[in-house]
C-alpha positions as CSV (number, residue, x, y, z in Angstrom):
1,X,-13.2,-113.7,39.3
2,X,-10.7,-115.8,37.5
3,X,-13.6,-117.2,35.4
4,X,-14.9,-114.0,34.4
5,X,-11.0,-113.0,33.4
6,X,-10.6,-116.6,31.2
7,X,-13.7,-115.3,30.2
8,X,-12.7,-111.9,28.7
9,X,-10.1,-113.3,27.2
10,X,-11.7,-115.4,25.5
11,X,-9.8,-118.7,26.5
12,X,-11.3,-122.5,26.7
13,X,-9.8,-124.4,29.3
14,X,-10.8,-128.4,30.2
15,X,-9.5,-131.5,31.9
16,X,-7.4,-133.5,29.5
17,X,-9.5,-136.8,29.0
18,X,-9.0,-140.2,27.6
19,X,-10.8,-138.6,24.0
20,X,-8.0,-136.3,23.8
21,X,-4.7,-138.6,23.2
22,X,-7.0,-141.0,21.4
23,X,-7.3,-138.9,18.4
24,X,-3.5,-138.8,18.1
25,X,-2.9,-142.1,19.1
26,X,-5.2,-143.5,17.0
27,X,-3.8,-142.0,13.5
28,X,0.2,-144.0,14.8
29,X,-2.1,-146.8,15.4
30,X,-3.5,-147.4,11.8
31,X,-6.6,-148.0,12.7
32,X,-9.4,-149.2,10.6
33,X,-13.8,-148.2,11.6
34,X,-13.3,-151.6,13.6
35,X,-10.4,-151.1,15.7
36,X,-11.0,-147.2,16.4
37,X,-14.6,-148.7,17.7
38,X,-12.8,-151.2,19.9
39,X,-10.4,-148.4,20.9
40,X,-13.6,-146.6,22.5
41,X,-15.6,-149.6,23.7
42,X,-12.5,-150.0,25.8
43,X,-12.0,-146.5,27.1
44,X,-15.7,-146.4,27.9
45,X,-15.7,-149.3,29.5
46,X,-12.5,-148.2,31.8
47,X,-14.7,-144.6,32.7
48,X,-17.0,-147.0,34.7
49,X,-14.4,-148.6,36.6
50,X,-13.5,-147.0,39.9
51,X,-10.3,-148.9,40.2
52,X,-9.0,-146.6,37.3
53,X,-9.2,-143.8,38.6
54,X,-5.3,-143.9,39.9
55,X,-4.7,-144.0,35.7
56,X,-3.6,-140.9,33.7
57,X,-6.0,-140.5,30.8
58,X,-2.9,-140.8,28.5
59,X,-2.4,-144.0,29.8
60,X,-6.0,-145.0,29.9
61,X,-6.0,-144.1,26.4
62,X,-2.5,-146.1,25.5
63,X,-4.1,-149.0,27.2
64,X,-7.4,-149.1,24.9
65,X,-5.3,-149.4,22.0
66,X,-2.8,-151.8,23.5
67,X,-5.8,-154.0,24.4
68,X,-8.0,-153.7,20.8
69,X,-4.9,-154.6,19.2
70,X,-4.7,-158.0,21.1
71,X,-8.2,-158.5,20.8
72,X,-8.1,-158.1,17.3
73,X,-5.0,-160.2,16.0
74,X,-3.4,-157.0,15.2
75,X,0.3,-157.3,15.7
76,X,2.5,-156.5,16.8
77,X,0.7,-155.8,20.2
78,X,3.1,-152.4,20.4
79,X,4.8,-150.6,17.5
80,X,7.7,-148.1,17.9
81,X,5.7,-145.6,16.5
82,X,3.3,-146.1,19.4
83,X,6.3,-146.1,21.9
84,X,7.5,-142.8,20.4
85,X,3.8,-141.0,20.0
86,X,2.8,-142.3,23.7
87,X,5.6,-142.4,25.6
88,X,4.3,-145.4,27.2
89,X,6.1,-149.1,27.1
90,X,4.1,-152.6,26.8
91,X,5.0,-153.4,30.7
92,X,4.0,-150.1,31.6
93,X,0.1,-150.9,30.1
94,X,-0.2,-154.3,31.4
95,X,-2.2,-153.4,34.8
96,X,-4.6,-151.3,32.9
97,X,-4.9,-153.2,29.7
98,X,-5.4,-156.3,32.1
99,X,-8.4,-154.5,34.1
100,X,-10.0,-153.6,30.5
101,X,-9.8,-157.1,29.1
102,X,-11.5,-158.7,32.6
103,X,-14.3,-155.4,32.4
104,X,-14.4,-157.2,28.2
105,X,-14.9,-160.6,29.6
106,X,-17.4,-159.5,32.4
107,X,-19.6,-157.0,30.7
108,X,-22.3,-159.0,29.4
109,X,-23.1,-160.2,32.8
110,X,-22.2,-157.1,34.8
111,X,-25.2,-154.9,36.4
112,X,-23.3,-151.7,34.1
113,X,-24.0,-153.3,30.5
114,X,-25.1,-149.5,28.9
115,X,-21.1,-149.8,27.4
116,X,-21.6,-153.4,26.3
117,X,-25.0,-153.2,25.0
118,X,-24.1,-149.7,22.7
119,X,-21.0,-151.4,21.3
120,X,-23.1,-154.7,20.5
121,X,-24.9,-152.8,18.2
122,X,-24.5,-152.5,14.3
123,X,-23.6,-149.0,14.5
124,X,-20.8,-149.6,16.4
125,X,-19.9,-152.6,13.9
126,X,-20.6,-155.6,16.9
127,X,-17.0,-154.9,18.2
128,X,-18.1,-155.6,22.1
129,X,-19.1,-159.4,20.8
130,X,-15.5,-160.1,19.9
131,X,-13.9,-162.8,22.1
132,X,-12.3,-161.3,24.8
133,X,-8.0,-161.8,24.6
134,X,-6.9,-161.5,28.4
135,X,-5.2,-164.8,28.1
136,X,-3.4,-164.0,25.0
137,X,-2.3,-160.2,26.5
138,X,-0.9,-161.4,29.5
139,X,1.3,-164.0,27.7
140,X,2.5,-161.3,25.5
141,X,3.0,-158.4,28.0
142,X,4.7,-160.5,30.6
143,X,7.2,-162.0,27.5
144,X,7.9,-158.0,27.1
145,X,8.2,-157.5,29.8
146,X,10.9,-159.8,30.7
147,X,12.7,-158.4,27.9
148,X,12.5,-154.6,29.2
């Protein structure tokens, strides 16, 4: 019944996914075609994870863009602007980012390589062949987070 009335009324409702706060999240991030790839080789590679599913999608989406921009030299790791858009603060990404970085450095070996194979690809401008940076994150992250 309640669907019929949504229905009448002519109103859309869905579950609030990672895809949603990355199209905000990725305009405060100045992203270039590489780095908004990276951003959804990440988040695609955290929807086959079961140990995410205790992650908000905000915060699934925070952590894509906190992990590309390690992976990618971009610094720093975490603007204000990001702070302010996301609400979310380095120390507060570092389990999730973590889990993406390892899901990075084990994809080409792991049975699930659909992710890794699609972002390998030219379309997708090779970003799942860039050297994984979970040493460099965790260096960074715990420094921030000493300082928070």
């Amino acid at each position: 019944m309640e669907k019929s009335i949504l229905n009448k009324l002519e109103w859309s409702l869905t579950v609030p996914t990672p895809y949603v706060f990355l199209v905000r999240f990725i305009k405060d991030a100045t992203c270039d075609k590489e780095m908004e790839h990276m951003v959804y080789f990440f988040v695609e590679l955290g929807l086959i994870q079961y140990s995410m599913i205790i992650y908000s999608p905000s915060m699934v989406a925070a952590s894509a863009i906190s992990a590309t921009r390690c992976t990618l030299k971009k610094g720093p790791l975490w603007t204000e602007s990001l702070k302010h858009y996301t609400g979310f603060f380095e120390p507060q990404l570092l389990d999730y980012s973590q889990i993406l970085l390892k899901s990075h450095s084990a994809a080409p070996e792991s049975k699930l390589r659909a992710v890794y194979k699609k972002y390998s690809s030219i379309e997708f401008g090779n970003v799942a062949l860039n050297q994984p940076a979970l040493k460099k994150m965790l260096e960074e992250l715990k420094a921030s987070s000493a300082s928070f």
